[in-house]
N, C-alpha and C positions, 0 to 999 in steps of 0.2 A: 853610342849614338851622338852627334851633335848636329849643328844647324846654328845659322844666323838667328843673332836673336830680334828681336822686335823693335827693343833701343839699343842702340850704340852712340856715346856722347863723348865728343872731348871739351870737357869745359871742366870750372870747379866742382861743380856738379858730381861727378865720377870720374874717375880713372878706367878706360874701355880696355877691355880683354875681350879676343871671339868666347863666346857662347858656349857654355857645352852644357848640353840640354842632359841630366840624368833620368834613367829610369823612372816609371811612376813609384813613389814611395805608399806602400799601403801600409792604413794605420787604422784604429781602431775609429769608426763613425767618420772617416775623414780619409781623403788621397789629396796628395800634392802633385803639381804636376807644374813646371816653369814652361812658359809661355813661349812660345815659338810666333814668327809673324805674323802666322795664319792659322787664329783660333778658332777651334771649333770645340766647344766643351759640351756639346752631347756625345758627339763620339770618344770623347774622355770620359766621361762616367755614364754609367747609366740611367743615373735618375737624379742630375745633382737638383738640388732646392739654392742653394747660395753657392757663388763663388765671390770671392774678393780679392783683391789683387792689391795688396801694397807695394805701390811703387817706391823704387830710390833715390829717392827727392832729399839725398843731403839726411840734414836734422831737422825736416818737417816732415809735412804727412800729405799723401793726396792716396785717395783708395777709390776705388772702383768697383762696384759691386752687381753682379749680370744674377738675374735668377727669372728661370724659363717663366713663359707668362701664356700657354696657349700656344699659339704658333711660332711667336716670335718671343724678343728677349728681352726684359727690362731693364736697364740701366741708372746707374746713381753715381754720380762722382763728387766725391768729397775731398774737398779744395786740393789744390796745384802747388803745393808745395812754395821754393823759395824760386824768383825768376831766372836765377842762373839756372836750374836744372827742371826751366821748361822746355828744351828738347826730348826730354824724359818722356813728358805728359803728350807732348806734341805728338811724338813718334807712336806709342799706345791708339791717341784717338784717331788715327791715320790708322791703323789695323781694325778700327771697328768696320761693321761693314756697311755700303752705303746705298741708296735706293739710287735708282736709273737718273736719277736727277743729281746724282753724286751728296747728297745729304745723310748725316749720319745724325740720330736720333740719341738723348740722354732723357730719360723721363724724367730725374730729379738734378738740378745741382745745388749742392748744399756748400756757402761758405761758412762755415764754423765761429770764425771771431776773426779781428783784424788785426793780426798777426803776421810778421811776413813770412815766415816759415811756412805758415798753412796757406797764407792767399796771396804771395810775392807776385803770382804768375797767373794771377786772373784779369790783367789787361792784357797779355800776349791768347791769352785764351779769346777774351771776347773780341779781339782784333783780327784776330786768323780769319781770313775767308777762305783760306785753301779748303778749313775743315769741314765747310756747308754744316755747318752746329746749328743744330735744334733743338729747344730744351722744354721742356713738358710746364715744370715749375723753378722757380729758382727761390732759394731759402736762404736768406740774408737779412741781418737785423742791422737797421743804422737810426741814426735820429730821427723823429717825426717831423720831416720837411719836403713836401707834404705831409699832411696827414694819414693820408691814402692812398695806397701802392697797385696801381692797375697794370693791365699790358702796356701802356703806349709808356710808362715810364719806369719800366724794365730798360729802356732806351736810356737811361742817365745812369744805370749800375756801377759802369766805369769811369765817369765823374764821381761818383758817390765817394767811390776810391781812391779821389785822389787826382785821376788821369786828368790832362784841359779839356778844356770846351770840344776844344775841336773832334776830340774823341770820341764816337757813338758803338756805342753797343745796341747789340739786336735788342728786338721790341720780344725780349721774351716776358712771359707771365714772371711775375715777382710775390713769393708768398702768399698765391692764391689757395694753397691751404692751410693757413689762416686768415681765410677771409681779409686777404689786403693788409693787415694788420700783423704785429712784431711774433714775429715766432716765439713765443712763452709759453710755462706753465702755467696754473691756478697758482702757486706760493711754494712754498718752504712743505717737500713732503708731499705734493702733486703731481701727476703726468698727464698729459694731454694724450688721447685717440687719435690718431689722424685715421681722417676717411682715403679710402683705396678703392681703388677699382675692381671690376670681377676678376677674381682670382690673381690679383695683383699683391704683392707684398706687405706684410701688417709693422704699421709704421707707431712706433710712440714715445712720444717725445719726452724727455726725462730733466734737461736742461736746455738753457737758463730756465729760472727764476722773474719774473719782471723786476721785481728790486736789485738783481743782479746786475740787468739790462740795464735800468736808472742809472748805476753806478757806472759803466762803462761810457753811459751818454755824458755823462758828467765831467769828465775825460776824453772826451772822444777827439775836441781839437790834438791832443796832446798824442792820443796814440796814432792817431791816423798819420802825424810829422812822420814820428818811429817809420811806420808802413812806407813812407816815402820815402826814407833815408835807407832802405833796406839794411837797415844793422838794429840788431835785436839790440834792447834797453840791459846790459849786464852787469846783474847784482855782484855784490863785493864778494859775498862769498865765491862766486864762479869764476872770480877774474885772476887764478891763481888753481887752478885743481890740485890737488894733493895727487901724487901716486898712486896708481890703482893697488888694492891692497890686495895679496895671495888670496885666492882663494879659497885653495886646496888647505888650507891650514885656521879659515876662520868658520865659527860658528855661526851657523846660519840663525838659528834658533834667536840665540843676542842679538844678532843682527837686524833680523826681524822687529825685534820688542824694541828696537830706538827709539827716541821719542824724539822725531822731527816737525817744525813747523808745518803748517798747513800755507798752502799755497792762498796768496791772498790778492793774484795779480787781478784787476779788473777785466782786461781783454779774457781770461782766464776764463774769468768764473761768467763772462757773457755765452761762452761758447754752446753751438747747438748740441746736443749728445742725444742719443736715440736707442731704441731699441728695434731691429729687423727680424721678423721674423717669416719666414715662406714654407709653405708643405714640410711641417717638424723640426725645420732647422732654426736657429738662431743665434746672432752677432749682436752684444754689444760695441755700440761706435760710444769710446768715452769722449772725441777730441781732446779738449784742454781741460774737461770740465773741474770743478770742484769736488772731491768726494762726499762730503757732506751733501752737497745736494743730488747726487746721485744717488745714496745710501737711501735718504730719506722717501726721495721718489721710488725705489724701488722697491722700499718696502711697503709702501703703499699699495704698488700696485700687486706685489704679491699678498696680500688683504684681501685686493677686491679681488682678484681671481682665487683666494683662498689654497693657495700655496701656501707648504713648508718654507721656512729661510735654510738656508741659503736659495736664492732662486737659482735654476741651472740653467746656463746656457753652454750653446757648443765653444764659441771660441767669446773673445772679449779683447778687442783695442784696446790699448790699456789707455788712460787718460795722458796726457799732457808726456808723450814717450817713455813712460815708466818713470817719472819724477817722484822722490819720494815725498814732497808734498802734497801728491793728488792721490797715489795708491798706497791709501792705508787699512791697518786691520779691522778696522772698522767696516771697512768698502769690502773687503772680501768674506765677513761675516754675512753679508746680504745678498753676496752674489757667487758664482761659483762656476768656472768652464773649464774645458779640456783641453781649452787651447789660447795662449794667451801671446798677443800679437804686439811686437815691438817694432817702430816705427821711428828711424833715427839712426847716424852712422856716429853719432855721439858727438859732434862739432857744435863748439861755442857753448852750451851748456852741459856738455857731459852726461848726456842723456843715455842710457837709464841708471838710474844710482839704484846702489848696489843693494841699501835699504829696500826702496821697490821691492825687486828682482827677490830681495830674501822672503821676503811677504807672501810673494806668491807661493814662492817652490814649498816655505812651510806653509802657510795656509790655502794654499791654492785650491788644495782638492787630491785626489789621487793621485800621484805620477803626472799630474799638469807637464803639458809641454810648453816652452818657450819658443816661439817664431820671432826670429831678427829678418829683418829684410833689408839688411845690411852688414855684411862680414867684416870686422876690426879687430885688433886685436885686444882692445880692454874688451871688446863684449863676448871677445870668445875663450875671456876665463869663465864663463858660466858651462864649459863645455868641457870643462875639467873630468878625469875619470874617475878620480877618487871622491868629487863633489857628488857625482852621477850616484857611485859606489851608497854612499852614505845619506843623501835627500828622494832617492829615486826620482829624480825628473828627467824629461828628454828636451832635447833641443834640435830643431831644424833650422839650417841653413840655406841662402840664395843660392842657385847653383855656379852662377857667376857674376860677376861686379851691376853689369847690366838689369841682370831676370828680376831680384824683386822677390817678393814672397806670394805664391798663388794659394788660396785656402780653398779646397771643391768641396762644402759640404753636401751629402746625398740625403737627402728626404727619407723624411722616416714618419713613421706615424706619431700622431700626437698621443700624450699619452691620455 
């Protein structure tokens, strides 16, 4: 079976190949299915609760997450990736579908931190009028200038960013749940509830931290430069990678137990991270975050809902593309899925190190699968037969340059 796909890019972005649409893959709690032009994912599964859609945005991250709501379909996208490969994103929300008035609906957009890899491409996003975009709320953290973030100055977002004067972005809501106010925890070891609508998605907020936030503010002339310069800030260690080492020949186990620095970048540890969950299902979205305060958040919240540790969920973004300064054993001690989502073609930082990636498959959980939403060949030693043979893990791949990684989760009963 094949078919055009949805995106088709010639830019840095990607390298374009036609399409070829595979078979649905079925798997345990979970079907995959790679996106064709014209989505309809009820008639793909029968009862999905989430889907997500990692796009291939390079070495950032932009996701997209649809889960039924009643008649109609809820939508979240979570940042645009780097600006070269916003035809990616562009091509996507041109598939969503549009009301008689040609307007296409997102109930949340969440920018994560101001990074260019995750928000390169959020002035071609708020400029597009072709898209007729409408956004519910938008979740963005910058300095207190104003104090107070209403609708009419959701209109400066893309100033906020950077963009001139001259550039106006729609008058959408900005963090109106959080009351106008910065998208934070309570502290170190808190998560925040967010309110939802009837039968709409349970949102809770895990990262930042407000002392996080501070720190980022503190900084902010300095990273926002970065954002404009669109070239990521790279550390000494990165600016030389070593040779990706055999696989098939190293101990995961060792590999695992290294003891790697903790990520300590400020845009970092500003990042939003959240936990989604709808009719039984559930996604951890790590962004960039910090593991420490992820850890901490979640086991709090597995406290007050008086949950065992590890908490389970279905699948889990890994933070900051499988860097091993953000997923540590610590982080996987508190948490635990079946499905664990990479998001990165591995350029300019070498994203996901190998550390990461060992962490999981030994601690992961049972036969954890690995989702890349991007095919390379450093990341497709993790697909090794004899690695398979000896860790028991599985791996899924994009069906082609273009698709992306689709996750259908189906609804199931809570327990």
């Amino acid at each position: 079976m094949s078919s055009q796909c949805w995106a088709t890019v010639d830019s840095q972005c990607l390298r374009t190949s036609p399409c070829i649409l595979r078979e649905t893959v079925s798997l345990p709690r979970i079907s995959l299915k790679w996106a064709p032009r014209s989505l309809n994912y009820a008639a793909s599964m029968s009862s999905p609760a989430i889907t997500l859609e990692a796009l291939p945005v390079a070495h950032g991250d932009s996701l997209l997450l649809s889960c039924p709501v009643g008649k109609r379909t809820w939508r979240m996208l979570i940042d645009t990736g780097p600006e070269a490969c916003w035809p990616v994103l562009q091509a996507r929300l041109h598939a969503l579908p549009a009301d008689p008035q040609g307007r296409r609906h997102l109930d949340r957009l969440v920018i994560t931190h101001i990074d260019h890899d995750h928000i390169g491409a959020v002035q071609r996003l708020l400029s597009d009028s072709t898209l007729g975009l409408t956004v519910g709320d938008v979740w963005f953290n910058a300095p207190p200038h104003p104090a107070s973030r209403g609708v009419d100055e959701g209109q400066s977002l893309a100033n906020r960013l950077g963009a001139p004067a001259s550039v106006q972005s729609p008058a959408w809501p900005w963090n109106q749940a959080f009351k106008s106010q910065p998208a934070v925890t309570g502290g170190e070891g808190a998560f925040l509830a967010l309110p939802a609508g009837r039968g709409e998605p349970r949102l809770t907020l895990l990262s930042p931290t407000a002392v996080r936030l501070q720190r980022l503010f503190a900084v902010w002339d300095r990273e926002l430069a970065t954002l404009q310069a669109k070239t990521p800030a790279l550390a000494s260690s990165r600016a030389t990678p070593a040779a990706p080492r055999d696989l098939s020949q190293t101990d995961l186990q060792a590999l695992a137990a290294t003891r790697t620095p903790l990520d300590q970048a400020p845009a970092n540890g500003s990042s939003l991270a959240f936990l989604l969950e709808h009719r039984g299902a559930s996604v951890l979205l790590g962004a960039d975050a910090f593991a420490p305060v992820l850890a901490a958040a979640l086991r709090t919240l597995a406290a007050q809902r008086q949950l065992p540790l590890p908490i389970q969920v279905d699948a889990f973004k890994l933070n900051h593309h499988g860097s091993r300064g953000n997923v540590t054993r610590d982080l996987l001690e508190v948490v635990r899925a079946d499905h664990y989502i990479v998001s990165t073609n591995g350029a300019i930082f070498d994203h996901p190190d190998d550390e990461a990636l060992a962490r999981v498959v030994v601690h992961g959980g049972t036969r954890p699968t690995l989702w890349f939403n991007q095919d390379t060949p450093r990341i497709r030693r993790w697909d090794d037969a004899g690695l398979h043979a000896r860790y028991d893990h599985q791996v899924q791949w994009p069906a082609s340059p273009a698709a992306g990684a689709v996750l259908t989760l189906p609804a199931r009963p809570a327990p």
